[in-house]
C-alpha positions as CSV (number, residue, x, y, z in Angstrom):
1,X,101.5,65.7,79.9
2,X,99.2,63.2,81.3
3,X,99.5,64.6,84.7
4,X,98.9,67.9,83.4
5,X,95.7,66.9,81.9
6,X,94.6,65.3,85.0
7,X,95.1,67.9,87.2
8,X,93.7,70.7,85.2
9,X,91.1,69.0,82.8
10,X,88.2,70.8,85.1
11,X,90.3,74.5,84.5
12,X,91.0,73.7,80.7
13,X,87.5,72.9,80.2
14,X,85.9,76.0,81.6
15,X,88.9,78.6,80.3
16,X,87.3,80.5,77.8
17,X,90.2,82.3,76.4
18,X,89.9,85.6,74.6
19,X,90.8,85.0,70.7
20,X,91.9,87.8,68.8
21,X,89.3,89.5,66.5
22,X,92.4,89.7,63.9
23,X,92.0,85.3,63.7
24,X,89.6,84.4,61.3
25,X,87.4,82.1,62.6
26,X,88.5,78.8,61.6
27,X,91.8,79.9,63.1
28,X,89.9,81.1,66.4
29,X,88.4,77.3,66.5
30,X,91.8,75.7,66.3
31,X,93.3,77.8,68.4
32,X,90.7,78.1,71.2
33,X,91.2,74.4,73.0
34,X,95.2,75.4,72.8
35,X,95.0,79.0,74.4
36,X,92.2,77.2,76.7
37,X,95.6,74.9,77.5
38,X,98.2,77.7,77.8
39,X,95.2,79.6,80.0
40,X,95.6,76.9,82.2
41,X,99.5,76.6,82.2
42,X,99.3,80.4,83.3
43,X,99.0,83.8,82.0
44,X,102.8,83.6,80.2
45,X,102.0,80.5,78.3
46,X,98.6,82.2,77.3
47,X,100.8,85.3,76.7
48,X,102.8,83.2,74.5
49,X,100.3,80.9,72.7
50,X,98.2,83.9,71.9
51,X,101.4,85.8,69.9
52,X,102.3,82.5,68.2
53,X,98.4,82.5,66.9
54,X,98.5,86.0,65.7
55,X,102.2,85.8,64.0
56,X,101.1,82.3,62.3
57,X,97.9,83.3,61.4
58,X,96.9,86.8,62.4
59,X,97.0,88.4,58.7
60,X,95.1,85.7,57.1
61,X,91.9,86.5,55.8
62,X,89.3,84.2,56.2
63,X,90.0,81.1,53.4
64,X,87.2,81.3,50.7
65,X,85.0,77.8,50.1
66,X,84.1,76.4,46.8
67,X,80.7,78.4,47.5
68,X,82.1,81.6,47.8
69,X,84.6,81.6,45.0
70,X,81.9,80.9,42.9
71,X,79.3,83.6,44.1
72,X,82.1,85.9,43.5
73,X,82.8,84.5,39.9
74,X,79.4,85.0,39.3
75,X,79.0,88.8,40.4
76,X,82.7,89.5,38.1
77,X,80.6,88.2,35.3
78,X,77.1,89.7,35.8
79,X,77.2,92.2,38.1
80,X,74.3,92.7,39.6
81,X,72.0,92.3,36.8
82,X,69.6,90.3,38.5
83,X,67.2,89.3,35.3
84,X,70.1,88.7,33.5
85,X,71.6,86.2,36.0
86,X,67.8,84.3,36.3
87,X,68.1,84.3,32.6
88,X,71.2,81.9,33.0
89,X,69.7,79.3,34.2
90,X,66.9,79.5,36.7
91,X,66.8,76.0,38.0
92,X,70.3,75.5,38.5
93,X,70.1,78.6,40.8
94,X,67.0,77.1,42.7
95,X,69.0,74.4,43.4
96,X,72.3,76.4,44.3
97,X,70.4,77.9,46.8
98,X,67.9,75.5,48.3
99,X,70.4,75.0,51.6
100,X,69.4,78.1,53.4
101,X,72.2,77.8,55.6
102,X,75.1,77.6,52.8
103,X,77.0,80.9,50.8
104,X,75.1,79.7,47.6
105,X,71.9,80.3,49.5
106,X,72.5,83.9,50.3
107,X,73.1,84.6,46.4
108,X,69.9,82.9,45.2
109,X,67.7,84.8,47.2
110,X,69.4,88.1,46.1
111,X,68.2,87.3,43.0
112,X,64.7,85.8,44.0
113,X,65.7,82.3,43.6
114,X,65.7,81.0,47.2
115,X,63.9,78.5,48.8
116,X,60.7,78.9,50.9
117,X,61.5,79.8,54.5
């Protein structure tokens, strides 16, 4: 292997493999450097690391964070009954949603809770 990576680190680096739409995408980010690999091996290993990828993870759906379980916990139980979720507890959603770039973030400011922007 170390020759290998010797040899082709400059082709492994630059292969940009395609990834199949049907990986979600932390899939796609483990399995680029590899197909990036098999690219370089040639097109049977990429043939073949590509079908491994899609029958190991092809007909998962992208895995749900902490973040996102709880946004949709929160819609099973309101709805979209905006006043009714500020109700709840306003500050606690102020907080929730004060990183813009996190899944909480995009639920405060449905409901008028985000942070200034």
């Amino acid at each position: 292997m170390s020759w290998f990576a010797e040899d082709y680190r400059d082709q492994v680096r630059q292969a940009r493999p395609p990834l199949p739409q049907s990986l979600n995408d932390r899939a796609q980010d483990n399995w680029g450097p590899l197909l990036a690999i098999a690219m370089a091996a040639g097109n049977e290993w990429l043939r073949l690391g590509t079908t491994a990828a899609l029958k190991l993870f092809g007909n998962e759906s992208a895995a749900q964070t902490v973040g996102t379980e709880l946004l949709a916990d929160i819609r099973e139980i309101f709805g979209d009954d905006r006043e009714r979720i500020a109700a709840v507890n306003s500050p606690t959603l102020k907080n929730l949603g004060a990183n813009r770039e996190g899944d909480l973030s995009r639920w405060s400011m449905i409901i008028g809770h985000g942070g200034s922007g």
